[in-house]
C-alpha positions as CSV (number, residue, x, y, z in Angstrom):
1,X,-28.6,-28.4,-16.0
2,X,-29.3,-26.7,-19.1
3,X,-26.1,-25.6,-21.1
4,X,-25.3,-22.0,-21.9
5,X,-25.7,-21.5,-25.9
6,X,-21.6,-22.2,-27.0
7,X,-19.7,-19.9,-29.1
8,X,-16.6,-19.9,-31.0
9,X,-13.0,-17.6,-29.3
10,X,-13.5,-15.3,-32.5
11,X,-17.5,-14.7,-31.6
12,X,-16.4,-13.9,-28.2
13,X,-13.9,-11.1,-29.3
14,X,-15.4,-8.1,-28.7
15,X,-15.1,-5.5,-32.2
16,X,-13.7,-2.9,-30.3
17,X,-10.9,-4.8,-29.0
18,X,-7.9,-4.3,-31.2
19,X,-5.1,-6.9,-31.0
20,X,-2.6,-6.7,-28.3
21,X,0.9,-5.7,-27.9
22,X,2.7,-8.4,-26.2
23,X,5.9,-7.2,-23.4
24,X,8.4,-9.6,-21.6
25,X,9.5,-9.2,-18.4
26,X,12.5,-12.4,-18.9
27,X,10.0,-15.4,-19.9
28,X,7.0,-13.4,-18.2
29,X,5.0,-12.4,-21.6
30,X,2.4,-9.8,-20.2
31,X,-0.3,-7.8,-22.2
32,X,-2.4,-4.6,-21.0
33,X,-6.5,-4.6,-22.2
34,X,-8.4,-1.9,-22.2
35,X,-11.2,-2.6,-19.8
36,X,-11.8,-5.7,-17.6
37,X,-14.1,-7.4,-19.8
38,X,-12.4,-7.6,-23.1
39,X,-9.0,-8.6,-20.4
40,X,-11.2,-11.5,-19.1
41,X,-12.4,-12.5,-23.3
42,X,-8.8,-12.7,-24.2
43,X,-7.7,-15.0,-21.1
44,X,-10.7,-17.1,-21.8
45,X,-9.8,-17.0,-25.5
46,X,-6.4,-18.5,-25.3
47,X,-7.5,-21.3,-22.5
48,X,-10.3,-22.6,-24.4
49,X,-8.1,-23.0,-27.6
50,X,-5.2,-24.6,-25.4
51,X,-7.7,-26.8,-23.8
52,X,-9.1,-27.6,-27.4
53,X,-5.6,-28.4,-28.3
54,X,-4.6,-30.8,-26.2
55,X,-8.3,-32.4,-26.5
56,X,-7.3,-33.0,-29.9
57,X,-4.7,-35.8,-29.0
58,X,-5.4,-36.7,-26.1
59,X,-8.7,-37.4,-23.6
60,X,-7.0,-35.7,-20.4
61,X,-6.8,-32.1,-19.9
62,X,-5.7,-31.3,-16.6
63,X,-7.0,-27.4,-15.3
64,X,-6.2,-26.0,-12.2
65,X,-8.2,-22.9,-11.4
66,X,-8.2,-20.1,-8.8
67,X,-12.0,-19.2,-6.9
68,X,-11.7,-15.2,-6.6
69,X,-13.7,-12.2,-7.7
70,X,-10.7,-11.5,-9.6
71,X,-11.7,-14.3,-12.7
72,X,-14.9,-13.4,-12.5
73,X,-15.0,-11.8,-16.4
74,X,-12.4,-14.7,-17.5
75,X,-14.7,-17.2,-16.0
76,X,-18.3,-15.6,-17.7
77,X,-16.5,-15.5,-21.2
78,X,-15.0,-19.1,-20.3
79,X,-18.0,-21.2,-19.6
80,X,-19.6,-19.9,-23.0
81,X,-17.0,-20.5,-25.0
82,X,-16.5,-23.9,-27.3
83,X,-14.7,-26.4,-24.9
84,X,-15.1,-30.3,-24.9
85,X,-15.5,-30.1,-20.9
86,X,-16.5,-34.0,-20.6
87,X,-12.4,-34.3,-21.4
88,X,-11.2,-31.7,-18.8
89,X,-10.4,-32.9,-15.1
90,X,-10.7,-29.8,-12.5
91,X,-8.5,-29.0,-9.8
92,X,-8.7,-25.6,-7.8
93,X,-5.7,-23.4,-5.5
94,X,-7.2,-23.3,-2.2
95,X,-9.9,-23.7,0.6
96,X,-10.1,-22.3,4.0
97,X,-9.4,-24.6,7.0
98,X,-13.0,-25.5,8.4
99,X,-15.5,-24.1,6.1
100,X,-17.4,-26.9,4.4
101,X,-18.8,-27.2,0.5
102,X,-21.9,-25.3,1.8
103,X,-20.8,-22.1,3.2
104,X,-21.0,-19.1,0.7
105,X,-17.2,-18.2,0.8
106,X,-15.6,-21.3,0.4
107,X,-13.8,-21.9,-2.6
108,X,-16.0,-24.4,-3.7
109,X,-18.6,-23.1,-3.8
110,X,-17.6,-19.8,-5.8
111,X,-16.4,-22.9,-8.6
112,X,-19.6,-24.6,-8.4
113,X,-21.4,-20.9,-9.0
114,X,-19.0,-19.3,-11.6
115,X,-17.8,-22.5,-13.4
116,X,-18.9,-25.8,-12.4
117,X,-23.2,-24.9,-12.3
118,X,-22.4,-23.4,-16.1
119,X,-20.8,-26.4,-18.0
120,X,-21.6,-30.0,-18.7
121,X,-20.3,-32.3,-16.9
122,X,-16.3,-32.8,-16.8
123,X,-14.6,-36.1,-16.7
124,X,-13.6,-35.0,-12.8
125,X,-13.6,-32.2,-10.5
126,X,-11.2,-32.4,-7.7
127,X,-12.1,-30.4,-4.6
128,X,-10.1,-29.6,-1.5
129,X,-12.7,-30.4,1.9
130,X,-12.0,-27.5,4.2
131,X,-13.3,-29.2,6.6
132,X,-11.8,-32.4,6.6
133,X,-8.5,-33.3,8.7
134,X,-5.7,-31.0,7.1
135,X,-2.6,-33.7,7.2
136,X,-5.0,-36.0,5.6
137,X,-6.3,-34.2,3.1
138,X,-3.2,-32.7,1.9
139,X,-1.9,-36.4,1.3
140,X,-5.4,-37.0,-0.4
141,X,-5.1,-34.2,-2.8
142,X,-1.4,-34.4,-4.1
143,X,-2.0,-37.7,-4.8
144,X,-4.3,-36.6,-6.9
145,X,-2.2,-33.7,-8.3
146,X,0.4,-36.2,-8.8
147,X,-1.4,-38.8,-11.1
148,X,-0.6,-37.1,-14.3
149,X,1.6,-33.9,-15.5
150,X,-1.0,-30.8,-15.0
151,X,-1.9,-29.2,-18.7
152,X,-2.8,-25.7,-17.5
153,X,-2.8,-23.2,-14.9
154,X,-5.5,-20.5,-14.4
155,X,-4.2,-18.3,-11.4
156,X,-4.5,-14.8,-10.5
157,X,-2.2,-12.2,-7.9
158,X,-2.8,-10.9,-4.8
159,X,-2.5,-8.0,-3.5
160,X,0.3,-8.9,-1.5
161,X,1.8,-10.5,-4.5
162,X,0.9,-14.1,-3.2
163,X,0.0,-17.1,-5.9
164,X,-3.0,-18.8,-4.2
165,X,-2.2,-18.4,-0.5
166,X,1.2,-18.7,-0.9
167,X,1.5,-15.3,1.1
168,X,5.4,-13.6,1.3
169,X,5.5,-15.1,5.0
170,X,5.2,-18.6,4.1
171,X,5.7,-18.8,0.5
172,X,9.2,-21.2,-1.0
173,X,10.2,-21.4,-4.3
174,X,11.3,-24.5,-3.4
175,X,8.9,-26.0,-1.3
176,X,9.2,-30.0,-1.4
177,X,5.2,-30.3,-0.5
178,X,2.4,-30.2,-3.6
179,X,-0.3,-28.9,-1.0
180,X,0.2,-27.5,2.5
181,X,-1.6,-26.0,5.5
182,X,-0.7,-22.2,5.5
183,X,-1.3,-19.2,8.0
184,X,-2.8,-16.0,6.2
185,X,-1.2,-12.9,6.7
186,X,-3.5,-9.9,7.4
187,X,-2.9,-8.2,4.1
188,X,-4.0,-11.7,2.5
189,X,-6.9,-11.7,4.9
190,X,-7.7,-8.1,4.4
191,X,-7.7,-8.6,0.9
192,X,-10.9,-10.9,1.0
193,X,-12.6,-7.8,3.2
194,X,-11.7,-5.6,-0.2
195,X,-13.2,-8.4,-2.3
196,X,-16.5,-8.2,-0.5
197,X,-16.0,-12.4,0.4
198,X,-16.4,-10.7,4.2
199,X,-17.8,-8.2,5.9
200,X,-14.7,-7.7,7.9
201,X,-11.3,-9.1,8.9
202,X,-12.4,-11.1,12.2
203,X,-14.1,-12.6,9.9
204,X,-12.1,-14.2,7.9
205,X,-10.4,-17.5,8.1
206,X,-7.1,-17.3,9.9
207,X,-5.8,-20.4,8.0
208,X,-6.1,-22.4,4.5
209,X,-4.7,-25.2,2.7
210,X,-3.1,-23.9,-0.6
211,X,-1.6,-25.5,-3.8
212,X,2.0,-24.9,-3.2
213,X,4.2,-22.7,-5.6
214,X,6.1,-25.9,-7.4
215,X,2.7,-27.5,-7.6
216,X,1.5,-24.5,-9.6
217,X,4.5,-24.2,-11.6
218,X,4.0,-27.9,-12.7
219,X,1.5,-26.5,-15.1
220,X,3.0,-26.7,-19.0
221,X,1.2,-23.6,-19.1
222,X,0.2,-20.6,-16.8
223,X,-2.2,-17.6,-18.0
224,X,-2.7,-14.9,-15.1
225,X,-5.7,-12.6,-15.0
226,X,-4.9,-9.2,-12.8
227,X,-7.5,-6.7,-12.7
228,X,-8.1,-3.9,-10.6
229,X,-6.4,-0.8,-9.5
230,X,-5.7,-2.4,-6.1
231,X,-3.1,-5.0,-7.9
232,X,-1.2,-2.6,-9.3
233,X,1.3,-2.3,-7.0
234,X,1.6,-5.8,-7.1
235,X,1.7,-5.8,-10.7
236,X,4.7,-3.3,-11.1
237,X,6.8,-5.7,-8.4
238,X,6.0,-8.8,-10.7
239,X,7.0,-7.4,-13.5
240,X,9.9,-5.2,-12.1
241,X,10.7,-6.0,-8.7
242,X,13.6,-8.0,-7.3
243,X,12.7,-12.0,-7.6
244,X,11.9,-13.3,-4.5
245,X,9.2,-14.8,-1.9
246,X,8.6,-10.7,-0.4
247,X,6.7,-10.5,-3.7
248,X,5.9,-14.8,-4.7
249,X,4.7,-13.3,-8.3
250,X,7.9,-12.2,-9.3
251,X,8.9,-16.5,-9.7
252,X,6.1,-15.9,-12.9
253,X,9.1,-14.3,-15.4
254,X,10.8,-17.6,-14.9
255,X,8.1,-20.1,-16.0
256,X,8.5,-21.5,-19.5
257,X,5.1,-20.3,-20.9
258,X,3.2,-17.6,-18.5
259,X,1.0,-14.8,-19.7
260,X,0.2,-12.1,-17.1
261,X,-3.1,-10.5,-18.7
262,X,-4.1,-7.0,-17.5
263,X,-6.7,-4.4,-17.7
264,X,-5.7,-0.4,-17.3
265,X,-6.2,-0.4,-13.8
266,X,-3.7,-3.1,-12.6
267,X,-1.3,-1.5,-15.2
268,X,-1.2,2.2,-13.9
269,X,1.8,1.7,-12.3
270,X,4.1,0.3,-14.7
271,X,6.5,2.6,-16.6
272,X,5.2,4.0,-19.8
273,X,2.1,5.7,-18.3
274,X,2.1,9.5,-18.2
275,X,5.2,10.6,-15.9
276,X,4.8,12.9,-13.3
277,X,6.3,15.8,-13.5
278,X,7.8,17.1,-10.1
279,X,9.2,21.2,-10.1
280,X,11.1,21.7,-6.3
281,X,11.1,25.2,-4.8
282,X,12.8,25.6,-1.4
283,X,16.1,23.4,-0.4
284,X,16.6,24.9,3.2
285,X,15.3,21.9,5.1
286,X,17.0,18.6,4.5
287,X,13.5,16.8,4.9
288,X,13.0,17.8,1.0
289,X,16.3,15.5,-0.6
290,X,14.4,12.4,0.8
291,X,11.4,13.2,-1.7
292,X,14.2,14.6,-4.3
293,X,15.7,11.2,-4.2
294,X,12.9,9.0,-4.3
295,X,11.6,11.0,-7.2
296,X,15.2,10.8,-9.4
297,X,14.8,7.4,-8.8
298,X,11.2,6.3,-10.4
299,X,10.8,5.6,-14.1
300,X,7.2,6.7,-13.7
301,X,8.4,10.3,-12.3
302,X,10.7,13.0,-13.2
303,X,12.3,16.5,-12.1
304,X,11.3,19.4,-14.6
305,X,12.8,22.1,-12.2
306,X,14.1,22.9,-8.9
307,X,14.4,27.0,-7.7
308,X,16.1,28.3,-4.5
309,X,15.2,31.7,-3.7
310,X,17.6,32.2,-0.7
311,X,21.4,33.4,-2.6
312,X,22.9,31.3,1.0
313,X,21.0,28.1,0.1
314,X,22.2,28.4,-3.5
315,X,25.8,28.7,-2.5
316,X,25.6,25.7,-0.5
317,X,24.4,23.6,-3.1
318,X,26.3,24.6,-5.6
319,X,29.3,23.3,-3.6
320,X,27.0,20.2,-2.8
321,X,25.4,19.5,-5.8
322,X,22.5,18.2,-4.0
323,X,20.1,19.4,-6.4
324,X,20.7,20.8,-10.3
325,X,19.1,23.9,-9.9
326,X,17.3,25.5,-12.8
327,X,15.6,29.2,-11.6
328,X,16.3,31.1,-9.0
329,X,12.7,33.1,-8.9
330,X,9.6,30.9,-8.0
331,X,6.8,32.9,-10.2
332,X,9.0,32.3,-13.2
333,X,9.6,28.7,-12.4
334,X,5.6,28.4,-12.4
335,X,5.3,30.2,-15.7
336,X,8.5,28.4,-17.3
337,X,8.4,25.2,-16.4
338,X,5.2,23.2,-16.8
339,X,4.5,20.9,-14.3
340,X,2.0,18.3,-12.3
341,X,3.6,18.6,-8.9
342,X,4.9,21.3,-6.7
343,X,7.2,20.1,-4.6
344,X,8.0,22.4,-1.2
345,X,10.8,22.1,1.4
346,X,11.5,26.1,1.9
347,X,11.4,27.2,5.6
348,X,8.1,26.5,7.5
349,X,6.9,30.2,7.2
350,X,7.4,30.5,3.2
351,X,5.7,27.2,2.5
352,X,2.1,28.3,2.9
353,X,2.8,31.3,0.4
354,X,4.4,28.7,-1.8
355,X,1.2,26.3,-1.5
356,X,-1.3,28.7,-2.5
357,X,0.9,30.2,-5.7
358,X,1.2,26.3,-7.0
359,X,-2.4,25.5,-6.4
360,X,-3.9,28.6,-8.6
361,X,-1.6,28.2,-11.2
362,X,-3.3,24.7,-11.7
363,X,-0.5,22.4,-9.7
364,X,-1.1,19.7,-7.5
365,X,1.1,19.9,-4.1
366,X,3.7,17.9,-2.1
367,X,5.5,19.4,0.9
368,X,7.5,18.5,4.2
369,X,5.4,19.3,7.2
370,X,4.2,21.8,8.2
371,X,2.5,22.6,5.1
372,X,2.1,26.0,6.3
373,X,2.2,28.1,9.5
374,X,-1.5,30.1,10.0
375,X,-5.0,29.0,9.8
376,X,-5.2,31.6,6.9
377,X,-3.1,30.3,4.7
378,X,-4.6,26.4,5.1
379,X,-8.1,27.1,5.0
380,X,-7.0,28.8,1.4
381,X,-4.9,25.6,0.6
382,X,-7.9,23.8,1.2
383,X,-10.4,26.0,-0.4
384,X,-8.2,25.7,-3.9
385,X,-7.7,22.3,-3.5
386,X,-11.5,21.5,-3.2
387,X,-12.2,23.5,-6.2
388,X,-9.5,22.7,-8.4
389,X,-9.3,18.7,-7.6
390,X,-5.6,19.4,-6.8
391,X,-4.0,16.7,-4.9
392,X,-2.1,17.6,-1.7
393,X,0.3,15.8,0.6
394,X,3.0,15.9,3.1
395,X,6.0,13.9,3.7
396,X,4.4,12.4,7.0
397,X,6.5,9.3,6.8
398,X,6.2,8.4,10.6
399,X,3.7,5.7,9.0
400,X,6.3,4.2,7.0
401,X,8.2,2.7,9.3
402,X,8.3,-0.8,10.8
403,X,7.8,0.0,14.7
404,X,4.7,1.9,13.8
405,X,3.1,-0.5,11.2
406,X,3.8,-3.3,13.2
407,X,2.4,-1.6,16.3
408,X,-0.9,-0.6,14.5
409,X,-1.4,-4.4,13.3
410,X,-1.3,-5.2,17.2
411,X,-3.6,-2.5,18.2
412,X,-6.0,-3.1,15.5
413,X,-6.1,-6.5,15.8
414,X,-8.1,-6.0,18.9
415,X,-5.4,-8.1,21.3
416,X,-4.6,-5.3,23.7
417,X,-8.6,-4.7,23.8
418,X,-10.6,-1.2,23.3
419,X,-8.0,1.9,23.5
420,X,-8.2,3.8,26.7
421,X,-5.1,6.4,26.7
422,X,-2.0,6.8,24.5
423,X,1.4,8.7,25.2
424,X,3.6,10.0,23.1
425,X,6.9,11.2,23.3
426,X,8.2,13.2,20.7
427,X,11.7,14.8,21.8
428,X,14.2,15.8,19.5
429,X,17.7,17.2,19.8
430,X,17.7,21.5,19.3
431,X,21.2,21.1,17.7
432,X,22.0,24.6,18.1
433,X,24.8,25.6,15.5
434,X,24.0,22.8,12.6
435,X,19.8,22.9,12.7
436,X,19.0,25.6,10.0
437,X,19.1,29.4,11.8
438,X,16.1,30.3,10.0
439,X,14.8,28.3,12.6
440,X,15.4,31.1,15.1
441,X,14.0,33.7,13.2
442,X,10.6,35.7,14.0
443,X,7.8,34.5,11.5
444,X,10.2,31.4,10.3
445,X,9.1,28.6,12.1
446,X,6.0,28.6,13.2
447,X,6.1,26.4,16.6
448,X,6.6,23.6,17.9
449,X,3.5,21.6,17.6
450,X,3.2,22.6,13.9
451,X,6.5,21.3,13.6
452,X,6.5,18.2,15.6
453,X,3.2,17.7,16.7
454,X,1.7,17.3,12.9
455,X,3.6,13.9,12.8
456,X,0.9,12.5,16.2
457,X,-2.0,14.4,14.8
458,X,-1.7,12.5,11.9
459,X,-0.2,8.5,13.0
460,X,-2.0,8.6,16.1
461,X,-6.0,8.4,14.5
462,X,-3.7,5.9,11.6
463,X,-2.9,3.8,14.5
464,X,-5.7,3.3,16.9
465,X,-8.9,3.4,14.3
466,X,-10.5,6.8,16.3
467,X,-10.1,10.2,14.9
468,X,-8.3,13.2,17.2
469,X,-11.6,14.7,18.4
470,X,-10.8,17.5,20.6
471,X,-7.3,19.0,21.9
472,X,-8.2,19.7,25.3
473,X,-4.9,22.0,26.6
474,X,-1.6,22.4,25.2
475,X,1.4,24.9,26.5
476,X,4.5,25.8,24.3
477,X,7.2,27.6,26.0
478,X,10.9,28.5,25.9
479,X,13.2,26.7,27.5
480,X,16.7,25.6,26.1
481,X,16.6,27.7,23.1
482,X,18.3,30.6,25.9
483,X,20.0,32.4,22.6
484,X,16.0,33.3,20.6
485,X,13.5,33.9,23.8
486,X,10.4,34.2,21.5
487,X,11.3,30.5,20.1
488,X,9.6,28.0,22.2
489,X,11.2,24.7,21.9
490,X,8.8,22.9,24.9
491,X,5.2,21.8,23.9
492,X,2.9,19.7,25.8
493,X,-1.0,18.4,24.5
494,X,-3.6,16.8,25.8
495,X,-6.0,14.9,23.9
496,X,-9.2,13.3,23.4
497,X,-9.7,10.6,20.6
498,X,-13.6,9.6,19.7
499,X,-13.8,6.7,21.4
500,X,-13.0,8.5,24.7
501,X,-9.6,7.6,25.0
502,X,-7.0,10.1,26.6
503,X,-3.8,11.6,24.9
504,X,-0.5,12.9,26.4
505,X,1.8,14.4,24.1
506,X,5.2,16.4,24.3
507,X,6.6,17.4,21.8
508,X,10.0,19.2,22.5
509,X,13.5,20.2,21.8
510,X,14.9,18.9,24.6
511,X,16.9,15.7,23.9
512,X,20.6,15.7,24.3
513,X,22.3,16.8,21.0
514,X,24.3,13.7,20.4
515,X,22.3,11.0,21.4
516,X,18.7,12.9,20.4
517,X,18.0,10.8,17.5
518,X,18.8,7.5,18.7
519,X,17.1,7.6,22.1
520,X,13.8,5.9,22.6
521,X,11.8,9.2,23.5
522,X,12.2,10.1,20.0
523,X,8.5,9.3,19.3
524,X,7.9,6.4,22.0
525,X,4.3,5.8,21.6
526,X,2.5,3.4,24.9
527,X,-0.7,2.7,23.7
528,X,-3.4,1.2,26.7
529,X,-5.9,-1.1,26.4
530,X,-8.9,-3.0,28.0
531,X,-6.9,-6.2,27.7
532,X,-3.3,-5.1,27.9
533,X,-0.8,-2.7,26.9
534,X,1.8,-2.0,23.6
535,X,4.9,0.3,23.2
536,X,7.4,1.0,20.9
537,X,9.6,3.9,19.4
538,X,10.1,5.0,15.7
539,X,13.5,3.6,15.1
540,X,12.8,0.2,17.4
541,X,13.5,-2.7,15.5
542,X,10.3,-4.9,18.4
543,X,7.1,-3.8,19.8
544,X,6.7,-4.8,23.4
545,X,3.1,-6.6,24.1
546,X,1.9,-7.1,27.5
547,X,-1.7,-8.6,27.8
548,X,-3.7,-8.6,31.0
549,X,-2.7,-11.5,33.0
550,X,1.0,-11.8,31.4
551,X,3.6,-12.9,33.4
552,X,6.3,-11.9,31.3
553,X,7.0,-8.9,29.0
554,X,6.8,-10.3,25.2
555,X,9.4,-8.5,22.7
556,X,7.9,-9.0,19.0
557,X,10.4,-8.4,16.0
558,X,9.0,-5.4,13.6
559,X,7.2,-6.5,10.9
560,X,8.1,-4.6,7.3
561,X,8.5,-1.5,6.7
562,X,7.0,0.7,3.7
563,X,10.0,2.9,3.1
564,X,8.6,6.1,0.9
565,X,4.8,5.5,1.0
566,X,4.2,9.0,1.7
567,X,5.0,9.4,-1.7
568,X,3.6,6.3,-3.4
569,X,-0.1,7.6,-1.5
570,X,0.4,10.6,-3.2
571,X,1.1,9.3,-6.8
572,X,-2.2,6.7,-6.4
573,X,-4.3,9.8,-5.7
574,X,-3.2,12.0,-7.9
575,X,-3.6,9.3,-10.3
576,X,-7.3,8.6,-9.6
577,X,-7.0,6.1,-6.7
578,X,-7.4,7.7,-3.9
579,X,-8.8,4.4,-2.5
580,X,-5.2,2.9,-2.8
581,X,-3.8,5.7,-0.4
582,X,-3.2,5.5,3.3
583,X,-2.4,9.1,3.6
584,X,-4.8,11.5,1.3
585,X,-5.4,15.1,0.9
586,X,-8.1,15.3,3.4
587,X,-5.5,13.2,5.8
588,X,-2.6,15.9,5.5
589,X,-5.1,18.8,5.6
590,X,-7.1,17.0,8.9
591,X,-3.7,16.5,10.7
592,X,-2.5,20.6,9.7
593,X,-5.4,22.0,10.8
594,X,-5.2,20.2,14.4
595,X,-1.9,21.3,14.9
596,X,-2.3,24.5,13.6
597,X,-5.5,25.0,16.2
598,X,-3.2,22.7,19.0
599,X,-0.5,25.4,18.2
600,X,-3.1,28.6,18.3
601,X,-4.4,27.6,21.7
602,X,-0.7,26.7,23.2
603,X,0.4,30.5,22.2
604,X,-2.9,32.2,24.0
């Protein structure tokens, strides 16, 4: 092997690279770079001259490293850096159960391409054989992890906030092994799709054996090298979240000597970047103090103004003191009060109107549903957005919740086979005397299907992988709503989705008042498959899976939740990062316009 040319830390420092500010989150000392390369020069920087330190009393350095695309700039400025490798002894975080030395995503063999191919030889590199038998070669390996203290740590986050593959699921803080055989959860799995280590997630490895998080926190000294816009969710949690094993990172603020480095992309999230500024307009739907809230209560956010145009909507909160209201006329909110956001929770028929004012005076949009009420008024919304780069989105928080996450991982997991019909059942109470009475006024509401429907237009293409291709009938008609004849509270759709698959929707008003909310026809979704079945409803706490040839009905607990991601999607788009999003503009505006057209053809 012929040896890169070596060069000293201060030849590596690039000129533009000013020094860095250091922050502390406890013990956690964490510093933000400007680009990925000068983050991975710095990490590289400080591990070569602890490494040269300790060479200088001693003939044993003891490195553990981490194999991900993530060290890739920390490991190019590394291996050309000054460092007495021939006193170094190697140790890596992981390998996947059954993959050998040889295959191209092992973890081995990214070390012997990124590190081990570029240096002379070191006293000892200590790999984990993937392939070997598990119980034996987690004996084999803290043995060797055991031999002597470990010097340093070279570790990255995932985007799940799991240290090697210690993912939330299985990680301990306490754990009493040094190594152990781990299942990966599909976030840590998906993860390595996002990486471009595999082409997809049946791809990858189901299981691994990782260092545990004790092992790694044997290390005198940890340096952690985060970059990318995709950890930066993780990043904020490790920094500001609550400690604990739903986010393993956060256990880094208590380690005696850890450095988190960072580019800007993995920092965009953390407070001190440019605050959002949020203006509300409308108060007279209750949907709108869920987004109020959630906004009060980010340091990354804040409320610049809220108007309320209707004088009986201002009287109520004044007595409520729901929301600090600053204007009471909309056009001179826009001109007074400069903002990024509009945010929209008038009555459905004012909200379009609303829209298309915030969009040409410059302002990015977020609304309860339905963002509007007439194909008119959206294809302008969309015709302002597109031209302007204006973010849009919609509180379409359906997606958010347990029962329906957990239900998607199911369905796309491929268990209950191809996806051959869904129904939905969308009923909710009318509540006749406490639902808003704008409700019941001409113009005002817009129908059912907008109203309702938009949530299934939107989850259902979420949850099953196919896109809502055609609406092949619907029928909205009147039916409890006795007191306002022209309001139709009944709606029924049928669907097609692209794969073929059939839909059956209602979406209705006809739930009994006081259980409405709590019954399990508010938005029971039965999903069919070529190998089985799945069902659940939004406020379940299991999913019920039945494969083909079951014998018995299984009840699954709900996985997590992702309580306000509607408005996290929003933020990462309007940010720049529309990649990070699971609900986009073009999202909200695709699930609008089918429900707006569902809702034209019902009324024909």
């Amino acid at each position: 092997m012929t040896s890169p040319a070596r060069i000293s830390p201060k030849q590596a420092q690039p000129r533009h690279v000013a020094a860095m500010q250091s922050h502390y989150a406890e013990r956690l000392e964490y510093r933000i770079h400007p680009d990925r390369a000068a983050m991975g020069v710095a990490a590289a920087e400080r591990v070569a001259a602890a490494i040269g330190a300790i060479c200088a009393s001693r003939e044993n350095v003891r490195v553990i490293f981490a194999c991900a695309p993530s060290q890739d700039d920390f490991l190019a400025t590394l291996v050309r850096l000054d460092v007495d490798w021939s006193k170094v002894t190697i140790f890596h975080m992981d390998e996947y159960v059954g993959l050998d030395g040889q295959h191209p995503q092992s973890f081995r063999q990214y070390l012997q391409r990124s590190l081990l191919s570029k240096i002379p030889a070191p006293r000892a590199a200590h790999l984990i054989a993937g392939e070997a038998d598990p119980e034996a070669e987690c004996a084999r390996y803290s043995a060797l992890l055991a031999e002597a203290p470990i010097d340093l740590v070279c570790l990255g986050i995932g985007e799940n906030g799991h240290l090697a593959f210690n993912d939330p699921p299985v990680a301990d803080f306490e754990d009493p092994h040094l190594i152990k055989v781990v299942e990966l959860d599909e976030l840590c799995r998906q993860q390595q799709v996002n990486d471009g280590c595999f082409p997809e997630l049946s791809a990858v490895p189901t299981h691994a054996l990782t260092l545990t998080i004790p092992a790694l926190f044997r290390g005198q000294e940890l340096n952690c090298v985060v970059p990318g816009p995709r950890k930066a969710a993780a990043v904020r949690e490790t920094i500001y979240g609550p400690s604990g094993v739903a986010c393993p990172s956060t256990i880094l603020r208590r380690h005696i000597k850890a450095r988190l480095h960072l580019d800007r992309d993995s920092a965009v999230l953390l407070p001190g970047k440019k605050t959002v500024r949020f203006a509300f307009v409308g108060f007279r739907h209750g949907h709108i103090y869920d987004l109020l809230e959630r906004v009060a209560g980010r340091e990354d956010a804040a409320i610049v103004a809220c108007c309320e145009e209707d004088e009986a909507t201002r009287r109520s909160l004044a007595e409520t003191r729901r929301a600090a209201l600053t204007h009471t006329d909309f056009a001179t909110m826009l001109r007074e009060a400069p903002c990024d956001v509009v945010a929209i929770g008038d009555c459905y028929g004012h909200r379009g109107r609303l829209a298309i004012a915030a969009l040409q005076a410059g302002y990015s949009v977020l609304s309860d549903k339905p963002l509007c009420t007439s194909l008119e008024e959206l294809a302008e919304i969309e015709r302002l957005s597109a031209a302007n780069g204006l973010t849009v989105g919609l509180q379409l928080d359906s997606r958010d919740r347990p029962a329906l996450r957990s239900l998607r991982k199911v369905i796309r997991s491929g268990e209950i086979g191809e996806i051959c019909a869904v129904r939905v059942d969308g009923q909710h109470p009318l509540l006749v005397g406490s639902r808003p009475g704008w409700y019941f006024e001409p113009g005002l509401h817009g129908g059912t299907i907008n109203d309702i429907g938009v949530h299934a237009f939107d989850f259902l293409p979420w949850l099953t992988g196919s896109a809502w291709e055609t609406t092949v009938a619907a029928r909205s008609w009147n039916a409890k709503a006795r007191h306002a004849p022209h309001f139709e509270d009944c709606a029924q759709v049928v669907g097609k989705l692209a794969n073929g698959a059939g839909i059956l929707a209602d979406f209705s008003y006809l739930a009994p008042d006081g259980l409405g909310y709590q019954l399990p026809q508010y938005w029971r979704v039965t999903v069919h498959g070529t190998a089985g079945m799945a069902e659940t409803h939004l406020l379940a706490e299991e999913i019920t899976v039945i494969p083909d040839g079951a014998t018995t009905i299984e009840r699954r607990t709900c996985g997590p939740g992702r309580p306000g991601g509607y408005l996290e999607d929003f933020l990462y788009e309007l940010r720049g990062y529309p990649e990070l999003s699971e609900l986009t503009t073009a999202d909200c505006l695709r699930a609008t316009r089918l429900a707006l057209e569902a809702q034209a053809q019902a009324v024909r």
